[in-house]
C-alpha positions as CSV (number, residue, x, y, z in Angstrom):
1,X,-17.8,7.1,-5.7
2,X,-14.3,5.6,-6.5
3,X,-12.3,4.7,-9.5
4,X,-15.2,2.8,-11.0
5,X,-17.7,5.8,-10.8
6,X,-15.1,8.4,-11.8
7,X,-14.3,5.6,-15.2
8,X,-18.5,6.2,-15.9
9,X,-18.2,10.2,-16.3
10,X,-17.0,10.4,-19.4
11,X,-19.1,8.2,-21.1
12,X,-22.0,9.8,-19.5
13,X,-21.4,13.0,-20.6
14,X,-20.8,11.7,-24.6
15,X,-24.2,10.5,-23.9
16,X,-25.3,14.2,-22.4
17,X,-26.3,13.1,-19.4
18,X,-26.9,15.8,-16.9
19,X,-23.8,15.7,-14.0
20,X,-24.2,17.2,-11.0
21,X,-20.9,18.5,-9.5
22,X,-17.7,18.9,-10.9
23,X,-17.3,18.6,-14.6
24,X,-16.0,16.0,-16.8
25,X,-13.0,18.6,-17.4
26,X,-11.8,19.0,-14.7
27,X,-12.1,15.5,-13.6
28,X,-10.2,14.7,-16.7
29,X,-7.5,17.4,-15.2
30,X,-7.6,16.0,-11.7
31,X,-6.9,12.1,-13.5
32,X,-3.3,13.1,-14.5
33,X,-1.1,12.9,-12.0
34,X,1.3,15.6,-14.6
35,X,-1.0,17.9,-15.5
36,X,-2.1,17.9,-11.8
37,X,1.4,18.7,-10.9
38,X,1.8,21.5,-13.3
39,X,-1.0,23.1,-12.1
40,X,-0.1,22.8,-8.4
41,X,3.4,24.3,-9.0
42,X,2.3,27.1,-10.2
43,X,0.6,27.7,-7.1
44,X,3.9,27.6,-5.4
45,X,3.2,24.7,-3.4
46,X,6.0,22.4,-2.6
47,X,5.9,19.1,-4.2
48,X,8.3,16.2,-4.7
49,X,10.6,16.3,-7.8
50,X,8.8,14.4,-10.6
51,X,8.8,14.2,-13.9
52,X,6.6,12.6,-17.0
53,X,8.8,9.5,-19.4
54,X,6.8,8.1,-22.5
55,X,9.7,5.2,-22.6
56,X,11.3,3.1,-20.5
57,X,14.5,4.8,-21.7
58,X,13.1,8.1,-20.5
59,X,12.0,6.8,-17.3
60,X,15.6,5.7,-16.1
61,X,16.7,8.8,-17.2
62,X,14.4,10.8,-15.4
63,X,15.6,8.7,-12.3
64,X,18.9,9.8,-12.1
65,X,17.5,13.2,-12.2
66,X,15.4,12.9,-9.2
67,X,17.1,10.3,-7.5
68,X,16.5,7.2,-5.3
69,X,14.1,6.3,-4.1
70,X,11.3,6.5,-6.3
71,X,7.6,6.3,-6.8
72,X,6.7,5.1,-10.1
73,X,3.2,4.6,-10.8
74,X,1.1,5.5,-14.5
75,X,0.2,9.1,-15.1
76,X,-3.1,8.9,-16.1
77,X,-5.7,7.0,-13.8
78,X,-5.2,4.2,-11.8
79,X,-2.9,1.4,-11.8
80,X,-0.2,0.3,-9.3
81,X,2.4,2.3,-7.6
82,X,6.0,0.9,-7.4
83,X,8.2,1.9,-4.3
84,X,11.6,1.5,-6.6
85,X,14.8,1.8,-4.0
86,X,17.9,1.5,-6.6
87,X,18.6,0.7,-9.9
88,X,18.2,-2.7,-10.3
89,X,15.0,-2.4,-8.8
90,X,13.9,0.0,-11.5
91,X,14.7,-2.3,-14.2
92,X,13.2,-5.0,-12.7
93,X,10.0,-2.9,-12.3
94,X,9.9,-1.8,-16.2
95,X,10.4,-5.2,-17.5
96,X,6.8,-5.5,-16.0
97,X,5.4,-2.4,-17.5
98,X,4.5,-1.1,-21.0
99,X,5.8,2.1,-21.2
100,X,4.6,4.9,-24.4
101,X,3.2,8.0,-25.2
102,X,-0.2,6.4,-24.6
103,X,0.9,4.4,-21.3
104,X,3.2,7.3,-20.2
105,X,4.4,6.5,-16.4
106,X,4.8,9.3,-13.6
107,X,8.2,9.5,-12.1
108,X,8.0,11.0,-8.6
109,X,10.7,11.9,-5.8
110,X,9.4,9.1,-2.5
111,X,9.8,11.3,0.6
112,X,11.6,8.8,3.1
113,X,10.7,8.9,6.6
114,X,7.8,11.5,5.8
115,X,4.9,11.5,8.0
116,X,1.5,11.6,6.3
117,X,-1.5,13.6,5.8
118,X,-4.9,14.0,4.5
119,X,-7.4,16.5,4.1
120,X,-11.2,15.9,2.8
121,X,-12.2,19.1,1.3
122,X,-15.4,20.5,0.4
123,X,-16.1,22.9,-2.5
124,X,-18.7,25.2,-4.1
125,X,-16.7,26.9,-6.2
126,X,-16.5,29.7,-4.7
127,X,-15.9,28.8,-0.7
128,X,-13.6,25.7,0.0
129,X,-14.2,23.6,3.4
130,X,-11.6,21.6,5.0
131,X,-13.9,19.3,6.8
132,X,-10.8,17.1,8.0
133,X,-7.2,16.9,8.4
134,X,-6.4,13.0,9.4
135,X,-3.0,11.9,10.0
136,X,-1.1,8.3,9.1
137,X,-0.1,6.3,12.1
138,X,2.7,4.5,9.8
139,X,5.3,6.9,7.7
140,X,4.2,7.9,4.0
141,X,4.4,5.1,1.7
142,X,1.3,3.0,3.4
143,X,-2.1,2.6,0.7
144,X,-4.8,4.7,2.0
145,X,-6.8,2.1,2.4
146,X,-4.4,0.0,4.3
147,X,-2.9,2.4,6.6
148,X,-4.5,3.5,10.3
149,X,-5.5,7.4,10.5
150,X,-6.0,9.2,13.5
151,X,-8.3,12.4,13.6
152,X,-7.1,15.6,15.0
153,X,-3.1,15.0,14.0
154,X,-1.7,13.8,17.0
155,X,2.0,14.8,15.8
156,X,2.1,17.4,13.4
157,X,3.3,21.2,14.5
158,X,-0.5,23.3,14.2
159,X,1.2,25.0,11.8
160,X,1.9,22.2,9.7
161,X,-1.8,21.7,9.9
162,X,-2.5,25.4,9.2
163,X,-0.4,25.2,6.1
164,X,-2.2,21.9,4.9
165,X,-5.2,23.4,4.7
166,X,-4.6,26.8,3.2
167,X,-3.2,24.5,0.7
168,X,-6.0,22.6,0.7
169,X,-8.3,25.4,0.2
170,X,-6.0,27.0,-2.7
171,X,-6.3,23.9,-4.7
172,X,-9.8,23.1,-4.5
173,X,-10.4,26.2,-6.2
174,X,-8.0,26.4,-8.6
175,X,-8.6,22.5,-9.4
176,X,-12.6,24.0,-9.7
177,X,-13.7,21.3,-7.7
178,X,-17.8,21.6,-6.9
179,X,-18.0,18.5,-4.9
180,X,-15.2,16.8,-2.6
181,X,-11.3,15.8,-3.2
182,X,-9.0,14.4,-1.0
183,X,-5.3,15.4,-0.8
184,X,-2.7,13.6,0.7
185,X,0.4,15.6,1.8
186,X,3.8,15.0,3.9
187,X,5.7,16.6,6.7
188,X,9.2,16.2,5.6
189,X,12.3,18.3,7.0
190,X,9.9,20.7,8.3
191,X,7.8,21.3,5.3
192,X,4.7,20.7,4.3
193,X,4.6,18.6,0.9
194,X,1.3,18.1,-1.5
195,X,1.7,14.6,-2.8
196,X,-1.9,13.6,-4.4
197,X,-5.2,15.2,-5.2
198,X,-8.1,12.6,-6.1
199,X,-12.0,13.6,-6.9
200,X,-12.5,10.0,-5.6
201,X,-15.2,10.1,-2.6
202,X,-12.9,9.8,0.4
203,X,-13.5,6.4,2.7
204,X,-13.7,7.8,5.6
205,X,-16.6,10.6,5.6
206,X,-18.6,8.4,8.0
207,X,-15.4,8.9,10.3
208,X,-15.0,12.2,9.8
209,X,-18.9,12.8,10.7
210,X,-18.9,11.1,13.4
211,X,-15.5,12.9,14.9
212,X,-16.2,15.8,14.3
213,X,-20.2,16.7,13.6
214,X,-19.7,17.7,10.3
215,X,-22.1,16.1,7.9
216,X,-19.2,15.3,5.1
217,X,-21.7,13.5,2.9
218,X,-24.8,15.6,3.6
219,X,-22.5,18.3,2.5
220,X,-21.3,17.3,0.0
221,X,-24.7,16.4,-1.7
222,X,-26.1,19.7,-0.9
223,X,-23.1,21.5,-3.2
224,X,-23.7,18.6,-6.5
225,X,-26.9,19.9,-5.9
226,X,-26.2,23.4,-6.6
227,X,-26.4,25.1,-3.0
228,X,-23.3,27.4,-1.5
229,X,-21.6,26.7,1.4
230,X,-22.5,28.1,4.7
231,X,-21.1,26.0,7.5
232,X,-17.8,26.9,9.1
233,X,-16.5,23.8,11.3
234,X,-14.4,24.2,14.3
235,X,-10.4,23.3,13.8
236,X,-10.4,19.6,13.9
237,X,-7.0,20.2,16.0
238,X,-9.6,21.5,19.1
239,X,-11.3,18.3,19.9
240,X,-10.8,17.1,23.6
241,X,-10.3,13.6,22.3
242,X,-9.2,11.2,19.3
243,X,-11.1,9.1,16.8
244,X,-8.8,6.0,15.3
245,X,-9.5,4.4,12.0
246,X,-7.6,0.6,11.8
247,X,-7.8,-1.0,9.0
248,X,-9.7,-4.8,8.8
249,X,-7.7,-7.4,7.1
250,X,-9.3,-11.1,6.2
């Protein structure tokens, strides 16, 4: 359910494969980071400055737009994610990359000192399920898949985690997302930032089961398969106790 899966969808559906879930369009949709972005601001949900540059030319100019420090990472799919502090570490960072209207890259505002969020959401298409809000132990900028989560938030206002998932919900919908997707978002200066949306299956449904008795996967499998929603979990913030996820290096 990651990248690699997500990379099989479209040659599935040239093939007409039947595909349970969400479709191949809005998958497409949900794969660039701009159009994503677009979408979202129209929603009126704060985001970080960012902008789209076809050339490397466009991408320092887009810098001094938004400003240091930045996140620089391609706009469409995966590929790595530059934390770029200055200048000089921009140009460094470009003389790495091939930059063009078919490689463009995503410039993107990095919220400094942020603390980080994510919520696993759940979707029919017509009733969205936050089935998790998990906070980041370390401040935004930490992988994912390296950081440690803890679930309930153990630091964010409730109303920081009220506002995550109303925006959560919002976007699932809009996004037309029959399946799961995982957004990460940011507390910064007392707002509530959406940074990321990805259709990718979230890591840590087994975590998220076994905090909090919802049956993420179970769930989720019932809506590809076609049935509504119907289960309406407890606020994860009400749980008398904390579940850690650390991650295992070799």
């Amino acid at each position: 359910g990651g990248a690699p899966a997500l990379a099989l969808i479209r040659d599935a559906a040239q093939l007409g494969a039947p595909l349970l879930g969400t479709s191949p369009t809005a998958l497409e949709t949900i794969a660039n980071r701009a159009t994503v972005w677009q979408r979202i601001r129209a929603l009126g949900i704060p985001q970080p400055a960012a902008a789209l540059a076809e050339s490397a030319e466009e991408v320092q100019r887009r810098a001094l737009e938004i400003g240091f420090p930045l996140l620089v990472q391609p706009a469409v799919g995966v590929g790595p994610a530059q934390r770029i502090l200055d200048a000089a570490m921009l140009h460094d960072d470009l003389a790495a990359r091939q930059v063009s209207p078919q490689r463009p890259l995503f410039v993107e505002h990095f919220l400094e000192y942020a603390i980080e969020a994510q919520a696993e959401v759940i979707c029919d298409g017509h009733t969205a399920l936050v089935a998790a809000v998990m906070e980041h132990i370390e401040l935004a900028g930490v992988h994912a898949g390296d950081s440690a989560w803890v679930l309930p938030p153990y630091s964010i206002a409730p109303r920081h985690v009220e506002t995550i998932c109303e925006h959560a919900r919002k976007v699932a919908l809009h996004l037309d997302i029959k399946g799961s997707l995982n957004l990460r978002f940011a507390i910064y200066r007392d707002t509530v930032y959406l940074l990321d949306a990805s259709s990718a299956v979230c890591r840590n449904l087994a975590l998220i089961t076994k905090t909090t008795s919802v049956a993420a996967a179970e769930l989720t499998t019932r809506v590809l398969l076609g049935e509504r929603l119907e289960i309406k979990p407890a606020p994860v913030r009400n749980l008398p106790y904390f579940a850690v996820r650390a991650a295992v290096f070799p």
